[in-house]
C-alpha positions as CSV (number, residue, x, y, z in Angstrom):
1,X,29.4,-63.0,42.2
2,X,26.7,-60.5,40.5
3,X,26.0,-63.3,37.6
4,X,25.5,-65.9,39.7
5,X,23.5,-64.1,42.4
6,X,21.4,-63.3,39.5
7,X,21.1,-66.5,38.2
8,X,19.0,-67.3,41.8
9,X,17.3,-64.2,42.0
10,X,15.6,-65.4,38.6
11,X,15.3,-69.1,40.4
12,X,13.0,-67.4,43.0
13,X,10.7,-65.4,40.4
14,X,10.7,-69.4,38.8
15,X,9.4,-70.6,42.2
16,X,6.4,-67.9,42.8
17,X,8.1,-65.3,44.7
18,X,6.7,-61.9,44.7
19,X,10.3,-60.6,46.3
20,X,13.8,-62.0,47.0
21,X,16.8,-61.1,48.5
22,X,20.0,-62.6,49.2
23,X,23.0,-61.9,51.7
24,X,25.7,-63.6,51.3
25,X,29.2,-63.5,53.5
26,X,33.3,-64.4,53.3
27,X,34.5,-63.5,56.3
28,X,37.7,-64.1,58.6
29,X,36.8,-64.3,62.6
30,X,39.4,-64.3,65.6
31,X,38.1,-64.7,68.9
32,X,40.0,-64.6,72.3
33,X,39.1,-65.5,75.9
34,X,41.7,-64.3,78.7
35,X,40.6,-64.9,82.0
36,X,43.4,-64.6,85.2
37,X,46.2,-65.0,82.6
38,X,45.2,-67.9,81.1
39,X,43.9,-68.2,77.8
40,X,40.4,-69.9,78.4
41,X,39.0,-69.9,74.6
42,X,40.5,-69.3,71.2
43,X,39.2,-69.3,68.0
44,X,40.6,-68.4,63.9
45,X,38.9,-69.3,61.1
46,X,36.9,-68.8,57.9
47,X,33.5,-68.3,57.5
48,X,31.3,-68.3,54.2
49,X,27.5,-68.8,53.9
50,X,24.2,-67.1,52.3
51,X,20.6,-66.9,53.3
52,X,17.8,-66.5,50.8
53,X,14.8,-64.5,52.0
54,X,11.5,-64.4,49.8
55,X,8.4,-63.3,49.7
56,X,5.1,-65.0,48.2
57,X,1.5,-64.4,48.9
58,X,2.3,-61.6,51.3
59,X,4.2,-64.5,54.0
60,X,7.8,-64.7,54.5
61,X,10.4,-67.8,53.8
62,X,13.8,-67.6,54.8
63,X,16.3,-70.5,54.3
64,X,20.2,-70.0,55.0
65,X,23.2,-72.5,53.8
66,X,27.0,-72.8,54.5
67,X,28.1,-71.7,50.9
68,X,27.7,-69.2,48.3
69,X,27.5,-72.3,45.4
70,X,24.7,-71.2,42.7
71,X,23.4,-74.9,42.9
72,X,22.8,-75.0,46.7
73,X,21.3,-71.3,46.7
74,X,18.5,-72.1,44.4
75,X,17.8,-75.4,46.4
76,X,17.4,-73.4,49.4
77,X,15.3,-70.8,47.0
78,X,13.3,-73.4,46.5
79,X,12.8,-74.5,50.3
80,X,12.1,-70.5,51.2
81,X,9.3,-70.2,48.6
82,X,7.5,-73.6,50.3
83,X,8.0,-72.2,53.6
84,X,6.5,-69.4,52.3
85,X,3.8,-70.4,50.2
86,X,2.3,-72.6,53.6
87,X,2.4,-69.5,55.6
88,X,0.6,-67.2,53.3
89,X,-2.5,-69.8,53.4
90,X,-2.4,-68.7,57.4
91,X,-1.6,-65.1,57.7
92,X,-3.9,-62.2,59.0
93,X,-2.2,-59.4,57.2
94,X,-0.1,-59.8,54.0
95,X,3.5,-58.2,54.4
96,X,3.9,-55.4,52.0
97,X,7.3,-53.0,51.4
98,X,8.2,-50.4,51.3
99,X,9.5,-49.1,47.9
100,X,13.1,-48.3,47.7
101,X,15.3,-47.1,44.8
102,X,17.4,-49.9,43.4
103,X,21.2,-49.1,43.8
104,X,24.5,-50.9,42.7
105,X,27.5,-50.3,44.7
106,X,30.7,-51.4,46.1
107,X,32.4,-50.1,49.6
108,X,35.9,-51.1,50.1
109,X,37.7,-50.3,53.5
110,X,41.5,-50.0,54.0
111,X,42.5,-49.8,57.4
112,X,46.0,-49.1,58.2
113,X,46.0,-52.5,60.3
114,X,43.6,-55.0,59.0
115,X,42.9,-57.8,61.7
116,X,43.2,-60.6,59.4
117,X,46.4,-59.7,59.0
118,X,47.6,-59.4,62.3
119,X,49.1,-62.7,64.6
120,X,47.8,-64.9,66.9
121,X,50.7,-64.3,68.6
122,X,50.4,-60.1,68.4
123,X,46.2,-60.3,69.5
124,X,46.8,-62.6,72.5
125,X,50.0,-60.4,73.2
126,X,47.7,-57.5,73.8
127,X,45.3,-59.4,76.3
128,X,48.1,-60.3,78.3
129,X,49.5,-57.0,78.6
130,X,45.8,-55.6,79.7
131,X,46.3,-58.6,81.8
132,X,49.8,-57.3,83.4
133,X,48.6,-53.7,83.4
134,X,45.3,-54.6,85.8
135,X,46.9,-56.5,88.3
136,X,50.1,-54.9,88.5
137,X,48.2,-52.0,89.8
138,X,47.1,-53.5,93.2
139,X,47.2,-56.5,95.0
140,X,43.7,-56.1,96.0
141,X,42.6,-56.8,92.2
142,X,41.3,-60.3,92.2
143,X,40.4,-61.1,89.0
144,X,40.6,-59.8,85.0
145,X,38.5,-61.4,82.0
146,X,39.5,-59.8,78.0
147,X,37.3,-61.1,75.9
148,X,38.6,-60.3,72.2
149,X,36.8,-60.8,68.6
150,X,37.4,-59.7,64.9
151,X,35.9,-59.9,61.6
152,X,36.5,-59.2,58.5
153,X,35.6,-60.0,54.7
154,X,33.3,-58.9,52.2
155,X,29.4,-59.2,52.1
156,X,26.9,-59.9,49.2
157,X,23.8,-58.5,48.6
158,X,21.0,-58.7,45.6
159,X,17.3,-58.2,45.8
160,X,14.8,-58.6,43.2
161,X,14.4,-55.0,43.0
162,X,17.5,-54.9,40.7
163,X,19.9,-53.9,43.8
164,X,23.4,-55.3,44.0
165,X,26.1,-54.3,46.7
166,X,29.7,-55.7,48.1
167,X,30.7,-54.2,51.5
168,X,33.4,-54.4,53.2
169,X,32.8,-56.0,57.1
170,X,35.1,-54.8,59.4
171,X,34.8,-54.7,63.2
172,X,37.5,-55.1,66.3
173,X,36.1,-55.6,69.7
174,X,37.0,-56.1,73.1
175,X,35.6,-56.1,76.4
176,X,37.7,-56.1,79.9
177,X,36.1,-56.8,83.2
178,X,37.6,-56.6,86.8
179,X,37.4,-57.1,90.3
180,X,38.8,-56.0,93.3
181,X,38.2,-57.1,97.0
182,X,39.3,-55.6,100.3
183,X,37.6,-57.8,103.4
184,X,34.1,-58.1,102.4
185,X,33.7,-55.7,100.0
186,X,33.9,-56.7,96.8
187,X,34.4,-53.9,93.6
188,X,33.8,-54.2,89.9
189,X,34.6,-52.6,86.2
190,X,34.4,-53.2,82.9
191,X,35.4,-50.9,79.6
192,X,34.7,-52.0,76.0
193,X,36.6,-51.1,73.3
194,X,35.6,-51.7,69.4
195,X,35.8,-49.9,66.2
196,X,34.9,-50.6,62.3
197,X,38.3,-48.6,61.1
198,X,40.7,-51.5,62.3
199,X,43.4,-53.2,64.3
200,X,44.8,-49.8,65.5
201,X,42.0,-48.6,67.7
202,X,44.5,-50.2,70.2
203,X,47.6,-47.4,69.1
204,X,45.4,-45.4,71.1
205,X,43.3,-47.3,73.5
206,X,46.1,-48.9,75.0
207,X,46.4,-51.4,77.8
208,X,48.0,-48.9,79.8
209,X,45.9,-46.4,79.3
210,X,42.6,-48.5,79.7
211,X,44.0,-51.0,81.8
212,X,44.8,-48.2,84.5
213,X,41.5,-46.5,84.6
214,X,39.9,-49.9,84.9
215,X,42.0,-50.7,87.8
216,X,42.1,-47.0,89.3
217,X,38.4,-47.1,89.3
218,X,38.1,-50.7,91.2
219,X,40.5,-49.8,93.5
220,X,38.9,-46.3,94.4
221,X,35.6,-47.9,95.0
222,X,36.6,-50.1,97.6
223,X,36.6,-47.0,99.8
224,X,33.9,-45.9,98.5
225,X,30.3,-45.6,100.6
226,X,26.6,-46.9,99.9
227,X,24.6,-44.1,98.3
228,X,21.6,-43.1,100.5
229,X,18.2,-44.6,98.8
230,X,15.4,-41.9,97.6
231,X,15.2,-39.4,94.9
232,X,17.9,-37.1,94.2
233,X,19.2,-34.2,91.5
234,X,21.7,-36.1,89.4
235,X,24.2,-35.0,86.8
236,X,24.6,-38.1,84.6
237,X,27.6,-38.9,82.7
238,X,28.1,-39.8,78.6
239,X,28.7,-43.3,79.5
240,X,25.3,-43.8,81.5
241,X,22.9,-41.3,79.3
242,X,24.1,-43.6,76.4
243,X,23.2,-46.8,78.2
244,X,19.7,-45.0,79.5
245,X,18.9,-43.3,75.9
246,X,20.0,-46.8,74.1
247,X,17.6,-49.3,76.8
248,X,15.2,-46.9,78.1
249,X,14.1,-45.3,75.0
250,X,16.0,-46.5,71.9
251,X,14.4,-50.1,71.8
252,X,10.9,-48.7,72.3
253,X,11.4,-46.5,68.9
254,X,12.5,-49.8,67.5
255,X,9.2,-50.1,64.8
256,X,9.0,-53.5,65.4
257,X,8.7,-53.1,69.0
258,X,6.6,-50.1,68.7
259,X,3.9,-52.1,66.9
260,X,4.6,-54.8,69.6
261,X,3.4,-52.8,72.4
262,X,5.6,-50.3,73.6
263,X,4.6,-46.8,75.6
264,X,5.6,-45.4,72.2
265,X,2.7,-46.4,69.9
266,X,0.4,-43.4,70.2
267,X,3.5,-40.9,71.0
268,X,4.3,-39.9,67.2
269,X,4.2,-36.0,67.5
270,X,3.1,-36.2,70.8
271,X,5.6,-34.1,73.6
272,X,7.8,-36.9,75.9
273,X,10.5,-35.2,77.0
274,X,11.3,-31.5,78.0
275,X,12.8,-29.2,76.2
276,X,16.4,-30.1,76.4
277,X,16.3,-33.7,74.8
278,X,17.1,-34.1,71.3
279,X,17.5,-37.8,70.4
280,X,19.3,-39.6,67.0
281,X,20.2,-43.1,65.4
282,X,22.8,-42.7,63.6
283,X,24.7,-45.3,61.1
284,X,27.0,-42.2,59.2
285,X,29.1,-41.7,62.3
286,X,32.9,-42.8,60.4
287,X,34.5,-45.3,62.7
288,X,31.5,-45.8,65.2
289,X,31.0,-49.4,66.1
290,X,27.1,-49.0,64.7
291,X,27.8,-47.7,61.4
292,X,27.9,-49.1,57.8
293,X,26.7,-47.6,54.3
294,X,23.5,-49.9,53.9
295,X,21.6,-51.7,55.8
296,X,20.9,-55.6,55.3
297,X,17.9,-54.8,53.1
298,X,20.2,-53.0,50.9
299,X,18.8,-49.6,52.2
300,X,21.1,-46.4,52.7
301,X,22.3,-45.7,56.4
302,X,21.6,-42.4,57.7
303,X,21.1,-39.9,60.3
304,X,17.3,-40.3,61.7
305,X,16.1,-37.9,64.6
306,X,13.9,-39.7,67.4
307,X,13.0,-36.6,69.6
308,X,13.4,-33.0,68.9
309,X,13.0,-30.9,71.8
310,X,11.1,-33.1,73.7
311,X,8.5,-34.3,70.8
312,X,9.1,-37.5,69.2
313,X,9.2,-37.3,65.6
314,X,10.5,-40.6,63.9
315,X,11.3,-44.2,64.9
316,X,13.7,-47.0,63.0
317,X,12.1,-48.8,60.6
318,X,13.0,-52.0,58.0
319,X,11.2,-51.5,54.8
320,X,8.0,-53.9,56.4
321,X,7.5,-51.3,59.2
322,X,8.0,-48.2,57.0
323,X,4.9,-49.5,54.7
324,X,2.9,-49.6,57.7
325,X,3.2,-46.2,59.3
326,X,3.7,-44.8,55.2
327,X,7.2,-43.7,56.5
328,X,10.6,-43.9,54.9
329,X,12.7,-46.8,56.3
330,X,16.2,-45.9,57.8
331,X,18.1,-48.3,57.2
332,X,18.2,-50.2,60.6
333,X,17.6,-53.5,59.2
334,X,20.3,-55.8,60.7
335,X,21.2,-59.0,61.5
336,X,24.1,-60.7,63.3
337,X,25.3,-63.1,60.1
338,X,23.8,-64.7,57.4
339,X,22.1,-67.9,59.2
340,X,20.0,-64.5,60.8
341,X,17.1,-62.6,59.0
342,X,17.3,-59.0,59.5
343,X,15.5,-57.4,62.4
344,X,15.2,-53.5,63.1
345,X,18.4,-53.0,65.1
346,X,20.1,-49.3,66.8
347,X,23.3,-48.6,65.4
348,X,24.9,-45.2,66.9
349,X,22.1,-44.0,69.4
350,X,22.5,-40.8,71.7
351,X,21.4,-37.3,72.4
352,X,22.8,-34.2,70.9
353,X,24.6,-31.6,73.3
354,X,23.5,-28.9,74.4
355,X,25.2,-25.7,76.1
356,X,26.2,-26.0,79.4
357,X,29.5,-27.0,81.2
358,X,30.4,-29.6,83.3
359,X,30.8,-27.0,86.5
360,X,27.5,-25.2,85.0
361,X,25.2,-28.7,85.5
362,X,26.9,-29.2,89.0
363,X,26.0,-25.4,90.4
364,X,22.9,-25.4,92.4
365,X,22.8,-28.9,93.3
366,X,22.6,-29.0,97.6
367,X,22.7,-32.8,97.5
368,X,22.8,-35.4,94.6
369,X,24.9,-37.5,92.8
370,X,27.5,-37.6,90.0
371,X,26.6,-41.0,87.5
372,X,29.7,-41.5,85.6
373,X,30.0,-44.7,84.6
374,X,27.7,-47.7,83.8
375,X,27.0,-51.3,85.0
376,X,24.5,-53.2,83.0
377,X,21.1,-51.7,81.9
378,X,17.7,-53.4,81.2
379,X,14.2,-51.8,80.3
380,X,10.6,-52.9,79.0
381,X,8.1,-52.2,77.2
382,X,5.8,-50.5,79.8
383,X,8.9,-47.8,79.8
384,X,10.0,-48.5,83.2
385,X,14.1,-48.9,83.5
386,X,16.7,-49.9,85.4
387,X,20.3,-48.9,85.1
388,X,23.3,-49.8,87.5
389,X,26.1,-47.6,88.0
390,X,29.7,-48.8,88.2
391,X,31.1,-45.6,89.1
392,X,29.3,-42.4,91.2
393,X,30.3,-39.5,93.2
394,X,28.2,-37.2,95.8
395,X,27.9,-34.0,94.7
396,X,27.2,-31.6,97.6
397,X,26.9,-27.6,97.1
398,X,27.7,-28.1,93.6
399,X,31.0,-29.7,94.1
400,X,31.9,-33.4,93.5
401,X,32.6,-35.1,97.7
402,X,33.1,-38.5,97.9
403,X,33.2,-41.5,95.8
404,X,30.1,-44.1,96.1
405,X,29.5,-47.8,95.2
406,X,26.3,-50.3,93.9
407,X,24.5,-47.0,93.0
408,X,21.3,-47.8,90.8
409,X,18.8,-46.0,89.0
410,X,15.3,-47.0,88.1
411,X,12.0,-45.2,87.1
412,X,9.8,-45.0,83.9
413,X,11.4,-44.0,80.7
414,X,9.1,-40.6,80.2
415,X,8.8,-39.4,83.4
416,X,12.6,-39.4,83.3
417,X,13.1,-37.8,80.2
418,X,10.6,-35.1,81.4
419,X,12.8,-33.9,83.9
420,X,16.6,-33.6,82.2
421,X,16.2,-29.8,82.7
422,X,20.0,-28.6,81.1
423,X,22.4,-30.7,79.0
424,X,25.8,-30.6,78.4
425,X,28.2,-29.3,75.6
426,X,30.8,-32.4,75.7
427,X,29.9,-35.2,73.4
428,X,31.1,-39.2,73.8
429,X,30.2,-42.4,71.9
430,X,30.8,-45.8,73.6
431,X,31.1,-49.3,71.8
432,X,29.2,-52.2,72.6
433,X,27.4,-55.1,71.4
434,X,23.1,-55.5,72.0
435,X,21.1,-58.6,71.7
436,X,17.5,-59.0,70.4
437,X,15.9,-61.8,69.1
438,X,18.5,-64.1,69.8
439,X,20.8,-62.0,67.8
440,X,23.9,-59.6,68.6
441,X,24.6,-56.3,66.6
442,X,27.7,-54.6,67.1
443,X,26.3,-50.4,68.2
444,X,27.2,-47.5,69.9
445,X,25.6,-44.8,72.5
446,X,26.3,-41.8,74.2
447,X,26.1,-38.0,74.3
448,X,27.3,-35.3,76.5
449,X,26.5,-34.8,80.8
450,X,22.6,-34.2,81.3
451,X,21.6,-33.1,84.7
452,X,18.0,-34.4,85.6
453,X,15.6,-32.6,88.2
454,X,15.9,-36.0,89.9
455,X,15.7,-39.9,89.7
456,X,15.4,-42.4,92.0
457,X,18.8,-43.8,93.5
458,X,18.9,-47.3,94.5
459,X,21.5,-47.6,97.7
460,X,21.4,-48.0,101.6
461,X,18.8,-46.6,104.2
């Protein structure tokens, strides 16, 4: 594959390119629907493509084909250097890179159950017993929907800068989603489950296991009361301090989006959060669902700070952002498959523990509330956030009291992260998939129990 990569790399320089690079993929995809016991969707098959990506006259040109043929890749060479070429005669500010060190590698992965190799018959076996598991529980569970997806294969990449690499693509994913009802209150959960190290992530998150605490926590909420609305003390759990530190903060350190407009363009060096906050983006986690050896620039992965102690000190970049804040890129360059051009993406994003226990963030707190588990999360530029909470507890005199439902929290991103005022010793990563420009990435986010001074709950008068 290096020869004939090579053999279009030299096509592009033919064509006027200042910069190419190519990504190529061969990869095997599984994907299962389950909804109410009944297989709703199913799809197994190959996949195999390449996109060429070139630069000429500081513009870009991207083309992408179905197949990794020599022939068609220089056509669609060709095609990216007069796309870019007509751009460059219109462009305000000529893209420049940053410089990288070439590197030639090859990362192989040998998990001890490789999806590919794994039934039909075995994958939609498992959705139906997370199926059994959930409604077995309770007759007051009213419906269960598994989504399911693999992939696996090898990629391609080769840049003009005289980089070559084959990688190994491995990911297993799936996402369960329940509901319960009891008269006219209706409950909901969800868990995701998803892994780069292969088909056995299920050995241990079985369908009993995850199927119970899905359906133990649906069925517990049904008795569950509407939080009181206002601003309370909160201890926040792993689950939702990933989802916050991923929406509220991660995308705004996203380069791309930082030059777009986001509260973080004059904050480099500048103190946002207290203390207690230390922040990363981290693609070296082994296992996590965000991590990989290089980026889809060819750039090394590795372990980039955000905030320490409050200050922000770094943001992700691609090697287009890095030349323009004269920073080092990171390696966050991503994109969903080859018909995609690589965007600055999070991979495993959370903040680093601190000291205290679980007990220790709960003592002094008169009234507040205990935010285990997530909902949904979105956030925007401005900073301002909203998160909902799938599962939530009072805490009163610094003891955990009764369960509470449709809890919400909402506020602006630095006036939040100003008042986490102790953090917790635990530590917990949680799979899921993001979407951004019309593209999804696979990541993961997390970190231990953070109590905040307070945050504005979203509940009942």
């Amino acid at each position: 594959m290096k020869d004939e990569l090579l053999k279009v790399i030299n096509s592009g320089r033919s064509f006027g390119a200042d910069y190419i690079d190519i990504r190529g993929e061969r990869l095997s995809e599984a994907s299962f629907t389950l909804k109410d016991g009944r297989v709703e969707a199913a799809k197994e098959g190959l996949q195999e493509g390449a996109s060429v990506r070139v630069l000429v006259n500081g513009a870009w040109g991207f083309a992408s084909v179905g197949s990794l043929e020599t022939k068609v890749l220089i056509d669609a060479t060709r095609k990216a250097c007069s796309m870019a070429k007509a751009a460059s005669l219109k462009i305000k500010e000529p893209v420049k890179l940053y410089e990288t060190k070439s590197v030639e590698d090859r990362i192989e992965k040998r998990p001890l159950k490789n999806p590919s190799e794994i039934s039909i018959e075995e994958k939609l076996n498992l959705l139906f017993n997370f199926n059994k598991v959930i409604f077995d529980y309770d007759a007051r569970v009213k419906s269960c929907t598994i989504d399911y997806l693999d992939l696996s294969g090898k990629s391609y990449f080769m840049n003009s800068d005289g980089t070559y690499i084959e990688q190994d693509k491995l990911y297993v994913w799936s996402r369960i989603l329940a509901t319960a009802k009891e008269g006219n209150i209706l409950t909901y959960g969800r868990e995701e489950i998803g892994s780069t190290a292969g088909f056995e992530v299920f050995d241990e998150q079985t369908p009993e296991k995850i199927g119970t605490l899905i359906a133990k926590r649906i069925i517990n909420q049904l008795k569950a009361k509407t939080p009181k609305g206002g601003t309370f003390p909160a201890v926040i759990g792993p689950n939702v301090v990933g989802v916050f530190v991923h929406e509220a903060f991660g995308h705004l350190a996203e380069a791309d989006l930082t030059l777009s407009g986001s509260v973080l363009i004059d904050k480099l060096g500048k103190k946002i959060a207290s203390d207690q906050v230390n922040i990363f983006d981290d693609g070296t986690i082994p296992g996590a669902f965000g991590s990989f050896k290089y980026d889809d620039e060819g750039v090394p992965t590795k372990k980039t700070m955000l905030i320490k102690q409050g200050v922000v000190v770094g943001l992700m970049h691609n090697r287009e952002t890095a030349a323009k804040f004269n920073m080092e890129p990171t390696g966050n360059a991503r994109a969903q498959n080859f018909r995609y051009e690589p965007i600055i993406r999070m991979r495993n994003t959370y903040m680093a523990p601190g000291d205290h226990t679980f007990e220790e963030l709960l003592e002094g707190i008169k009234f507040g509330y205990y935010l285990k588990s997530f909902r949904g999360g979105q956030a925007n530029l401005d900073g301002t956030f909203q998160v909902g909470i799938q599962e939530a507890y009072e805490i009163i005199d610094g003891e955990l009291g009764a369960s509470v439902r449709n809890a919400s929290i909402s506020g602006n991103t630095l006036e939040a992260l100003f008042k986490v005022d102790a953090v917790g010793k635990d530590f917990e990563l949680w799979p899921g998939r993001c979407g951004k420009g019309g593209q999804t990435a696979f990541i993961c986010d997390g970190g231990p129990h953070v109590r905040v001074k307070e945050v504005l709950i979203g509940g009942g008068a």
